[in-house]
VOVO-254804 format. One record per residue (C-alpha): residue in one letter; x, y, z. Coordinates in pm, whole numbers, plus 50000, padded with zeros to 5 digits. Layout:
// VOVO-254804
AXYZ;...
***
This chain:
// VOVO-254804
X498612142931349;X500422171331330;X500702204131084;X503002226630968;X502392259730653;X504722266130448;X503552300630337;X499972305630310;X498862280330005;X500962250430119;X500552227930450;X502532195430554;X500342171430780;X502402143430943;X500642114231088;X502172102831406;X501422068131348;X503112050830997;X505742078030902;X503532090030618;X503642129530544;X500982146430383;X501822172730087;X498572193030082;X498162217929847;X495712248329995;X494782271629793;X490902264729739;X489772301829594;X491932297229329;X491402256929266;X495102250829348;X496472272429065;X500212275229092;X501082310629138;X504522325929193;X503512324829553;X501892289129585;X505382273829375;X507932290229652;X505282272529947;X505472240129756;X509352243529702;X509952252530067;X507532222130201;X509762200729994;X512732211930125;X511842202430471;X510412166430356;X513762158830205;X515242165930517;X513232148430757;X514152110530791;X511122098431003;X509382100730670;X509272074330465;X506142083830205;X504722115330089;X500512115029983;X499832150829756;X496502157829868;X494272187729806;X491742206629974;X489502221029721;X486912196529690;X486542200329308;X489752202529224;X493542185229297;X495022216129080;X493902232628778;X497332239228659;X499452273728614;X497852304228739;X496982320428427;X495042349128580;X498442358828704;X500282352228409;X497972377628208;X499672405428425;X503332396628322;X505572409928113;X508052389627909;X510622402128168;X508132386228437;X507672353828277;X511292352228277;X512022354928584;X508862335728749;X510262306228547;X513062288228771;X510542295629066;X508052270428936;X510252246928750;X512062248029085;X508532235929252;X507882210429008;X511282195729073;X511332197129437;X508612172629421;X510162149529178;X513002145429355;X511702139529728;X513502106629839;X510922088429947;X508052067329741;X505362096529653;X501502091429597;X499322118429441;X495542116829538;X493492133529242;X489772140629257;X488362169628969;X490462187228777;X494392183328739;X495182192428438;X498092209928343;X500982220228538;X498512204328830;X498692171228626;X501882178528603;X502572174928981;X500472141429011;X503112128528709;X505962137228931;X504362116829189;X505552074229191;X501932064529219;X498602079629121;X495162073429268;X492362091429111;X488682091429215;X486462086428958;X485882128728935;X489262132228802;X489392147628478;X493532152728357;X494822165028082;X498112185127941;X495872212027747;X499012234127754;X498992241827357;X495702253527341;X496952290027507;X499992288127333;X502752270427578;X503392237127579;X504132216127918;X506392233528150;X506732211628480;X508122179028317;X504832166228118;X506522163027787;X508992140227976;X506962125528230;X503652114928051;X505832094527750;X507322073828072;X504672064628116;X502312058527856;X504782058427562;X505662084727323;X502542081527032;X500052078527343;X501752109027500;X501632130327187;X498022123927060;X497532135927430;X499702165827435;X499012177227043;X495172174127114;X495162190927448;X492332167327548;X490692163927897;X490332125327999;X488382111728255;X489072091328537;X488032059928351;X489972062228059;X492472076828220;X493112045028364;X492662024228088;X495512044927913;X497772044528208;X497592079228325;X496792073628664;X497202036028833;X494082035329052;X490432047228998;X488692044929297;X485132053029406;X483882094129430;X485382110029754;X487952080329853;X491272092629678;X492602103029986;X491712079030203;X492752048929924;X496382069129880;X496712075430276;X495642033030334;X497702025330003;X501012046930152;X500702031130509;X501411996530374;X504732010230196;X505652026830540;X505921993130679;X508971985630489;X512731994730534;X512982034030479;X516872024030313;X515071999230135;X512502026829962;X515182055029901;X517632028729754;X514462014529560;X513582045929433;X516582058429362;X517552028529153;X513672031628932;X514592069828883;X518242071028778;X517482033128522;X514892050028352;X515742052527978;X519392035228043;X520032003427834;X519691971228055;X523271971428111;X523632004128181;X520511995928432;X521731967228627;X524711986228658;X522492008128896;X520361984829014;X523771968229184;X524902002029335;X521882006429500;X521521971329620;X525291973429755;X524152005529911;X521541983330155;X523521947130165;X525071962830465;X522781980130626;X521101979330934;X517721977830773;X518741942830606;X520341929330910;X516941939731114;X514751925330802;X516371891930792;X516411888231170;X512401898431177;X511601872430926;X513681844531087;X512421850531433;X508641853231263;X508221892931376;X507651927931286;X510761944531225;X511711974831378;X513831993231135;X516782014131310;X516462032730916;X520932031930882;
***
């Protein structure tokens, strides 16, 4: 395994076996709150994950071992003027977005607290697992903001729009139980394992096509809230995108001849 900073809050671990990248958000004396800082590291890591086409899954991890990320840094935000708020605010939208448009299927792990802007980031993610610490929550309101990273848009997606708003008018904290009774996250697992069920659950995506994940992916993001249609419509452009591929050919060979495939990724 092998690691890379971006900046000093943010590191990218890639594990040489499975084509699985870690997202690892490191900045424990803070609990992962996003500062100006800590939203340019995560943008950056990104950046270089979009780029990189031996990867074919992203896990967001943390290191604090209370916490997956408690949100906005609000400790910074006290020391800002309106000018300051301003101009901090395409520097963590840009953060927010960078991780909900990687390519590739994305897996938050969340233990503790995410709540907030750090539930926020788990949202952006295809797939949560949360150990049964994890407390979420979108408590933005209660200091006088509302959801700034895409929770007004992403928690309705999933949960519908009523669920959503009881959640985001009441600024409630929910814990890993009921979280996934309501949908909020899509996995409880046992105390401490969150990582290691996200790492095992991303491992078994890795072993299909890498076209076949982008195209899949692609095709879930851009039919959300389209008619059926509309949809299908872009359901068949991504299908015609692989039909050709060398992915398919190699996927229909493998199965025929009764073998792994080896995906050339084209």
């Amino acid at each position: 395994m092998s690691e890379e900073r971006f900046g000093e809050f943010v590191l990218v671990r890639r594990h040489e076996q499975g084509h699985v990248a870690e997202l690892v958000l490191d900045r424990p004396k803070a609990m992962n709150a996003v500062s100006t800082e800590m939203a340019r590291c995560l943008a950056g890591a990104c950046a270089a994950l979009r780029e990189d086409r031996d990867v074919r899954v992203v896990v967001l991890t943390s290191t604090h071992e209370r916490a997956f990320c408690v949100g906005a840094d609000l400790k910074e935000r006290n020391s800002f003027s309106d000018a300051d708020l301003l101009r901090q605010r395409p520097v963590t939208r840009g953060a927010y977005t960078a991780v909900l448009e990687l390519p590739v299927p994305t897996v938050a792990a969340v233990h503790g607290f995410a709540l907030g802007g750090g539930f926020e980031l788990a949202l952006a993610c295809d797939v949560i697992v949360a150990d049964r610490t994890a407390v979420v929550g979108l408590p933005e309101v209660s200091v006088g903001v509302i959801p700034g990273g895409g929770g007004t848009q992403l928690l309705p997606r999933r949960v519908g729009a009523a669920r959503a708003a009881e959640l985001i008018f009441s600024a409630r904290r929910v814990e890993a139980v009921e979280a996934g009774e309501l949908g909020l996250v899509d996995q409880v697992v046992e105390a401490g394992r969150d990582r290691e069920e996200a790492l095992a659950l991303a491992a078994r995506i890795a072993g299909n096509s890498p076209v076949g994940l982008r195209a899949a992916k692609r095709a879930l993001r851009l039919g959300q809230g389209l008619d059926l249609r509309a949809g299908l419509e872009v359901e068949d452009a991504a299908w015609r995108a692989v039909a050709f591929s060398g992915d398919r050919a190699e996927g229909v060979a493998a199965f025929n001849e009764r073998r792994k495939p080896e995906w050339p990724g084209e």
